[in-house]
C-alpha positions in Angstrom: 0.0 0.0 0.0 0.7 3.3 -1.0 -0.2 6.4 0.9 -2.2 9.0 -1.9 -2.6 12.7 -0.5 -6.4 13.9 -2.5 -6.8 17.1 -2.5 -10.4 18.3 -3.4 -11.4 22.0 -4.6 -14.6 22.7 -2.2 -16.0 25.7 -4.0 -13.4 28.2 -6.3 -15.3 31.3 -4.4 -13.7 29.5 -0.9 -10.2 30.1 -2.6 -9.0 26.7 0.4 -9.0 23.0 -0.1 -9.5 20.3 2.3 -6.8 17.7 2.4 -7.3 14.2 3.0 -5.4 11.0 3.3 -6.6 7.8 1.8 -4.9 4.3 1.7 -5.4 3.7 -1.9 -3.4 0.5 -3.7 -0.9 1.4 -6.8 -3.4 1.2 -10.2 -6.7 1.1 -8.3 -7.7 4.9 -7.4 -9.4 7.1 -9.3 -9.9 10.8 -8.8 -13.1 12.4 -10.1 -13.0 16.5 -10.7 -15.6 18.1 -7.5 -18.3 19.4 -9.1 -21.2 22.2 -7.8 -24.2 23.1 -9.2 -24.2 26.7 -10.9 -26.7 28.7 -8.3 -27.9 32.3 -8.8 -28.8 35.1 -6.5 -30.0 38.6 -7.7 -30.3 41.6 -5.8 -32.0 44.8 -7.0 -32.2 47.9 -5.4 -35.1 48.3 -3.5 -38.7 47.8 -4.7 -37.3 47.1 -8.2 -37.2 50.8 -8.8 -34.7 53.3 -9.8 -35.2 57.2 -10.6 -34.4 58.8 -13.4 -30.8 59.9 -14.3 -30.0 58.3 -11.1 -27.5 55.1 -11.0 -28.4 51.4 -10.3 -27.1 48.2 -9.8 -28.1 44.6 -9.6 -25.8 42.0 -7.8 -25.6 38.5 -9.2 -23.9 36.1 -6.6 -22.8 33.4 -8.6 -21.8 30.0 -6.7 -20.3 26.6 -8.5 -17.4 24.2 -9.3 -15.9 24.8 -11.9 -16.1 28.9 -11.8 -19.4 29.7 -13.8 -19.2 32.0 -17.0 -21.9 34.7 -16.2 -23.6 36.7 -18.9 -26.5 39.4 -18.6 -29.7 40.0 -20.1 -32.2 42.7 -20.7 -35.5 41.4 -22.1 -34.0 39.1 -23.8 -31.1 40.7 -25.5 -27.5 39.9 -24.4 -26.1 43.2 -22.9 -22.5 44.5 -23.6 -20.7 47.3 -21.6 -21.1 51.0 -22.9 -20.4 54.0 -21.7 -23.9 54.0 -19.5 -23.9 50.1 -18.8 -20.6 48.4 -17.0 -20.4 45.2 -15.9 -17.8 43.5 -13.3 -15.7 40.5 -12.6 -17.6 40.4 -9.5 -21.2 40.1 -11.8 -22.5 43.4 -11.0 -24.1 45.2 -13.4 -24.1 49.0 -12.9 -26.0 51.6 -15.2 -25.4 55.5 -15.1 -27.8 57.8 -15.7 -31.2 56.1 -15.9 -33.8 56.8 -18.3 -37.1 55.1 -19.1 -35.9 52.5 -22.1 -33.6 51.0 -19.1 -37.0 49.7 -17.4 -37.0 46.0 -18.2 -36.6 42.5 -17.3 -33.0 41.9 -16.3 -31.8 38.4 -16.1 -28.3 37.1 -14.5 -27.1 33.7 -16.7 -24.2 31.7 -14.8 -23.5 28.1 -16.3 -20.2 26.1 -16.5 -19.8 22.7 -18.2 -21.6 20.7 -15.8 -24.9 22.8 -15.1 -26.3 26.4 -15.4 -28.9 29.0 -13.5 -30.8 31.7 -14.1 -33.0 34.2 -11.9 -34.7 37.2 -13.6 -36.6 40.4 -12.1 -37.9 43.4 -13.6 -36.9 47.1 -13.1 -38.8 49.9 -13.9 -37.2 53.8 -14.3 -39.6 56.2 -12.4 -39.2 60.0 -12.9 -39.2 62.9 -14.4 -35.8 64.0 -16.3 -34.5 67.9 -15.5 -31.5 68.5 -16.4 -29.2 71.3 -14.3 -29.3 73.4 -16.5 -33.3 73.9 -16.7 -34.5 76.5 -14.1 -36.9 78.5 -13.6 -36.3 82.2 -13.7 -38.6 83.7 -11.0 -37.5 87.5 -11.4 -39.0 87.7 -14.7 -41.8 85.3 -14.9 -44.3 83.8 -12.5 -43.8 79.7 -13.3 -46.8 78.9 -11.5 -49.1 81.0 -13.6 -47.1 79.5 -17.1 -48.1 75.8 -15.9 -51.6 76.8 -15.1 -52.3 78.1 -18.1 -50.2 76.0 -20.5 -48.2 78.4 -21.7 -45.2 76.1 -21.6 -45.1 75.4 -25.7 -44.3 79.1 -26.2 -40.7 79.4 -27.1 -40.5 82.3 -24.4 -42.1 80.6 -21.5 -40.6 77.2 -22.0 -36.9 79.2 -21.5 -38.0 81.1 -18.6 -39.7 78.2 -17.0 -38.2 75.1 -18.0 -37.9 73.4 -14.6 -41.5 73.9 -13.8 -42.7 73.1 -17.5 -40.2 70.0 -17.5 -41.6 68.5 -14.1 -45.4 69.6 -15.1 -45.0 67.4 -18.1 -45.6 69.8 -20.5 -42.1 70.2 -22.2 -40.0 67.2 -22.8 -36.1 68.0 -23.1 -35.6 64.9 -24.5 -33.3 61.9 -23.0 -29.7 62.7 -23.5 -29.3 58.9 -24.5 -31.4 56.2 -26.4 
């Protein structure tokens, strides 16, 4: 008899291994790789809500053996980093500067050779978009009175009073993104 020293890979997120000692005779053992199942955790922020031009992110805790390759999802599509949308090694997916197409159902994929998971949520972008540069001049017009009487498509009013026009729905400065 020969004395074998195993060492087994619990879980690659535990970066430790448990060593064991097995008598094992020459040309009989055989080692099999430790497997996991691929499981999935999402967290949003709260009540699946996020404001407009604010930033979010989602957390994807992503367990298994072998490490998992983890992609993300917006209804449906496969997402890829831009300038807004960034995505981590440690699967979180961050978005700057929320608008209203970002409202959707996000889905965290994690799957490795052996077995996959998936959990998906929906997020919806709540808000009204005013950017710092629309005020409201007070010393020359009464903003109030402009809304009131939906004055706001005027040229003239909507420059004087674009915060209250913007957040009364009446103008829309567009999004600065699509």
């Amino acid at each position: 008899m020969i004395r074998y020293l195993l060492v087994l890979m619990m879980a690659w997120q535990a970066k430790s291994s448990i060593i064991t000692t097995n008598d094992i005779p020459v040309g009989n053992g055989t080692v099999k790789e430790r497997q996991i199942p691929v499981t999935v955790e999402m967290q949003f922020p709260e009540g699946h809500n996020a404001l407009l031009n604010s930033n979010f992110t989602i957390n994807c805790t992503v367990n298994g053996y072998p490490k998992p390759e983890v992609n993300w999802y917006k209804d449906g599509q496969i997402m890829v980093p831009t300038e807004y949308i960034h995505i981590t090694d440690e699967n979180l997916l961050i978005v700057t500067g929320a608008i209203t197409s970002d409202s959707g159902k996000y889905k965290c994929l994690a799957r490795n050779e052996h077995s996959e998971a998936t959990q998906e949520q929906s997020l919806r972008v709540e808000g009204i978009y005013v950017p710092p540069e629309c005020t409201d001049n007070q010393q020359l017009l009464k903003c109030d009175l402009i809304v009131a009487g939906d004055y706001c498509k005027h040229k003239y009013y909507a420059t004087f009073c674009c915060r209250s026009c913007t957040l009364a729905g009446q103008i829309n400065l567009g999004n600065r993104r699509t």
